[in-house]
N, C-alpha and C positions, 0 to 999 in steps of 0.2 A: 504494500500500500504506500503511493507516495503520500510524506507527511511535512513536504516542502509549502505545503499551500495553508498549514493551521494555522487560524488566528481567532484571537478571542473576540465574544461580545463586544460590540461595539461601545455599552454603556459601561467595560472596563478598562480603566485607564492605567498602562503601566509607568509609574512612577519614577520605576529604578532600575535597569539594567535593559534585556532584550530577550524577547524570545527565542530570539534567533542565533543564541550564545549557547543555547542547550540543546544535549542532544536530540536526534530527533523522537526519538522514545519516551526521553524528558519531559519534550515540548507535549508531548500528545498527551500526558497524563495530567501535566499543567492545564494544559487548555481544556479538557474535561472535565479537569476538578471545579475549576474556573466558573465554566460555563453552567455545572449543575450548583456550586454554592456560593455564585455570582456576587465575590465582592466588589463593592466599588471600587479598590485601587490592588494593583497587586508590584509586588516588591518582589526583586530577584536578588538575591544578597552575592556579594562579590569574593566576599570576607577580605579584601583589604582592612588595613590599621586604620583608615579613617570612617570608614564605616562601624567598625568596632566601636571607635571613642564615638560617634555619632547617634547609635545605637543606643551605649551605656549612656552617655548623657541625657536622651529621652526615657531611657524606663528611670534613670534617677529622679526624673522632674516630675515625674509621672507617678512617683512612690511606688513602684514596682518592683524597686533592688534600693539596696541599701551599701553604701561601703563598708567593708571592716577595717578598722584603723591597726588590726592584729600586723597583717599582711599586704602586702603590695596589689595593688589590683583584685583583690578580691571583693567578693559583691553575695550580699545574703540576698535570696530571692526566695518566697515562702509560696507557696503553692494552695492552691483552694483547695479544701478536706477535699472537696467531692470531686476532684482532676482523680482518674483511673489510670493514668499515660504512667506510673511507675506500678500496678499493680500487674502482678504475673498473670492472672484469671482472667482480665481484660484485657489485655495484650495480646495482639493476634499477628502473627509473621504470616506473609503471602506468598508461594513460588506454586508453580506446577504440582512437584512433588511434597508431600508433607515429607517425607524421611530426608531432605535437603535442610531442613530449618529446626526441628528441634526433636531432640529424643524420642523413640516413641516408647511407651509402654506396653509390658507383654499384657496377656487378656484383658479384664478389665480394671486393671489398673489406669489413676489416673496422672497424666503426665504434670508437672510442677513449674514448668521451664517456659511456660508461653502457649499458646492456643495455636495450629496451623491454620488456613483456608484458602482455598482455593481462590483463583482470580473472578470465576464465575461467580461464584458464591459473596464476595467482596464486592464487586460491580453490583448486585443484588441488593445487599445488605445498604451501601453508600446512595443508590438510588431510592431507597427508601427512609434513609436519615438525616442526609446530608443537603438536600433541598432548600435553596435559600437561606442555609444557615450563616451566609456570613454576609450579607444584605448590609450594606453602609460603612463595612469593615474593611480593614488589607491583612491580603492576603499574603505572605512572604514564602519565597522558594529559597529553601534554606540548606545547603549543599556540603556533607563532612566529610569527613574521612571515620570508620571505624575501624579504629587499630593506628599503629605509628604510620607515618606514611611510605616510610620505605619497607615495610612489612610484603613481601608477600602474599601474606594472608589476611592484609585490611581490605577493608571494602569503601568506595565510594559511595555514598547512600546522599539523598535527601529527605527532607522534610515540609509538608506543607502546613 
């Protein structure tokens, strides 16, 4: 499928970077997610140092992180009780195969390490949750590394 021609609703305006800076596979799940939980503005983060200090300086102003005077650049940021994004039960890894992403369990035992699901099943799930959930909001494409970067075995991941 060529994926040279995606571009988002017109009533979202990008901010900060370019669509056209991510791969094409990138782009197409950006522009989906986009399209179904239509923020008004969307951010492509670069992770340059001026973005950094740019970043922290608004969630500072914003009361969202707080400096520690312990340590150098460090920043307490407190999370709302009801955020699921660190519980293992809630956490759902996506690939083709479940035996790719996390342990499985023999019978019926049950696994501890994160939830698998299928891409169908996720496509499914997001079409039925995620609908306008982010209406007057931005949206940020937020691009890391898990693991060192010269790892072998890190992975480049995003985040929406």
């Amino acid at each position: 499928r060529d994926l040279s021609n995606l571009k988002l609703n017109d009533n979202i305006e990008v901010i900060k970077g370019s669509l056209d800076s991510l791969a094409p596979k990138v782009r197409q799940f950006v522009v989906e997610c986009a399209d179904l939980c239509t923020p008004a503005k969307l951010y492509i983060c670069d992770g340059s140092n001026e973005e950094n200090e740019s970043l922290l300086k608004m969630l500072h102003e914003d009361d969202v992180i707080k400096p520690l005077t312990a340590y150098k650049n460090s920043w307490l940021a407190r999370t709302d009780p009801h955020d699921v994004a660190r519980v293992e039960s809630k956490t759902f890894i996506c690939t083709e195969k479940k035996g790719e992403t996390i342990p499985t369990p023999k019978g019926d035992a049950k696994g501890r390490v994160g939830q698998w699901i299928s891409p169908e099943k996720l496509k499914e799930e997001m079409s039925k949750r995620l609908p306008k959930c982010m209406t007057g909001r931005t949206m940020y494409v937020v691009p890391f590394c898990m693991g060192p970067l010269a790892s072998p075995l890190s992975m480049f991941v995003f985040l929406l």
